[in-house]
C-alpha positions as CSV (number, residue, x, y, z in Angstrom):
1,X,-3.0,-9.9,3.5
2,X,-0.6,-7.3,4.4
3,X,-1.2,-4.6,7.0
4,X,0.7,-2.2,5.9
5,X,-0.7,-2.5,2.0
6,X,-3.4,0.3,2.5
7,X,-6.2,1.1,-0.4
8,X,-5.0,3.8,-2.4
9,X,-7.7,4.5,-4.9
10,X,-10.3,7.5,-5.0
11,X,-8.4,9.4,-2.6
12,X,-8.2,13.2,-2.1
13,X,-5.0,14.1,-3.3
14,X,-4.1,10.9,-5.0
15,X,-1.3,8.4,-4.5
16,X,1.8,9.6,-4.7
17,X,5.0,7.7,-6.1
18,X,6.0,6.7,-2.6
19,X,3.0,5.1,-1.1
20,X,2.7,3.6,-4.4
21,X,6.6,2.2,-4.2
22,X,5.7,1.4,-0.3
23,X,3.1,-1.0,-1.1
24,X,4.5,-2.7,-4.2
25,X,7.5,-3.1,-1.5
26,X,5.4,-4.5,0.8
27,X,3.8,-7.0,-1.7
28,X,6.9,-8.5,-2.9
29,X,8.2,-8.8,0.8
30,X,5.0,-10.7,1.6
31,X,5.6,-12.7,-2.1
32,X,9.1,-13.5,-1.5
33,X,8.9,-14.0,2.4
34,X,12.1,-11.9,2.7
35,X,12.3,-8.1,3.5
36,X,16.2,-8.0,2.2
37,X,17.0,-10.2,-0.7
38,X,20.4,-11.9,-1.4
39,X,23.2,-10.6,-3.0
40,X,22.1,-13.0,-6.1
41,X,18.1,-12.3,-6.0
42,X,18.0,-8.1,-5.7
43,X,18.1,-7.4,-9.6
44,X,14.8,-9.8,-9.2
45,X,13.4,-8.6,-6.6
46,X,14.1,-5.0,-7.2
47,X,12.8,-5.5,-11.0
48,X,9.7,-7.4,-9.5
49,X,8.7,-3.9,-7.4
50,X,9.1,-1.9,-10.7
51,X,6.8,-3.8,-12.1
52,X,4.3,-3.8,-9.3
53,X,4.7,-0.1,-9.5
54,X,3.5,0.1,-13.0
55,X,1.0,-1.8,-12.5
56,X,-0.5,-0.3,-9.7
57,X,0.1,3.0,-11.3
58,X,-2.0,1.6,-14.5
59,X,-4.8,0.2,-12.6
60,X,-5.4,3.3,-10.2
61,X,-5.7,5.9,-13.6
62,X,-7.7,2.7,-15.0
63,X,-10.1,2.6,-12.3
64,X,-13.2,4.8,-12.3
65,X,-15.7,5.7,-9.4
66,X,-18.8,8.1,-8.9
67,X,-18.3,8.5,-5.3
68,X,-16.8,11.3,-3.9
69,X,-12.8,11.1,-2.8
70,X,-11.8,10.0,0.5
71,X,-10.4,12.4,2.9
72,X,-6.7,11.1,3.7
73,X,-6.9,12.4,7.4
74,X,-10.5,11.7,8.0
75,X,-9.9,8.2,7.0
76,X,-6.4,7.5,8.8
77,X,-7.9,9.2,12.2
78,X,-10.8,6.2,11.6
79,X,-7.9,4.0,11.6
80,X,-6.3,5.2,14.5
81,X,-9.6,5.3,16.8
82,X,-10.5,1.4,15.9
83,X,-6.6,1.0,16.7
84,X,-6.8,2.6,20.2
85,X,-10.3,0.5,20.5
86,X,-8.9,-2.8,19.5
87,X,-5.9,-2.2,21.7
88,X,-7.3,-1.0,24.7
89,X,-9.8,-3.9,25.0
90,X,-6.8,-6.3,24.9
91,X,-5.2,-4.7,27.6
């Protein structure tokens, strides 16, 4: 879906407000197809990422795992070294 929406749950410290916010952003962007609504749609869009928010917030305390949490930096350094993969064999 979106690349920038990344999996917060079960992580090592947990989500905070702002990567939250980013991806509920980046969901209604994707929704909407606009990154900047009108004038005449930002109450809706703006109440639409509030919502998202929420929600996200409730289903992330909702959810429950055994497994251990994820590392934040051992994970985004995975990220980076199939980036640097991908990219340099399509050079």
């Amino acid at each position: 879906m979106c690349r920038n929406i990344k999996p917060l749950f079960n992580f090592e410290p947990p989500a905070t407000k702002d990567e939250v916010h980013d991806a509920a952003l980046q969901f209604v962007r994707k929704i909407s197809g606009t990154t900047r609504p009108s004038h005449a749609n930002e109450t809706a869009f703006h109440t639409a990422v509030e919502e998202i928010e929420r929600s996200v917030h409730k289903l992330l305390q909702a959810l429950e795992t055994k497994a251990p949490p994820k590392d934040r930096e051992v994970v985004a350094s995975k990220a980076r070294e199939r980036a640097r993969q991908r990219y340099m064999r399509a050079s």
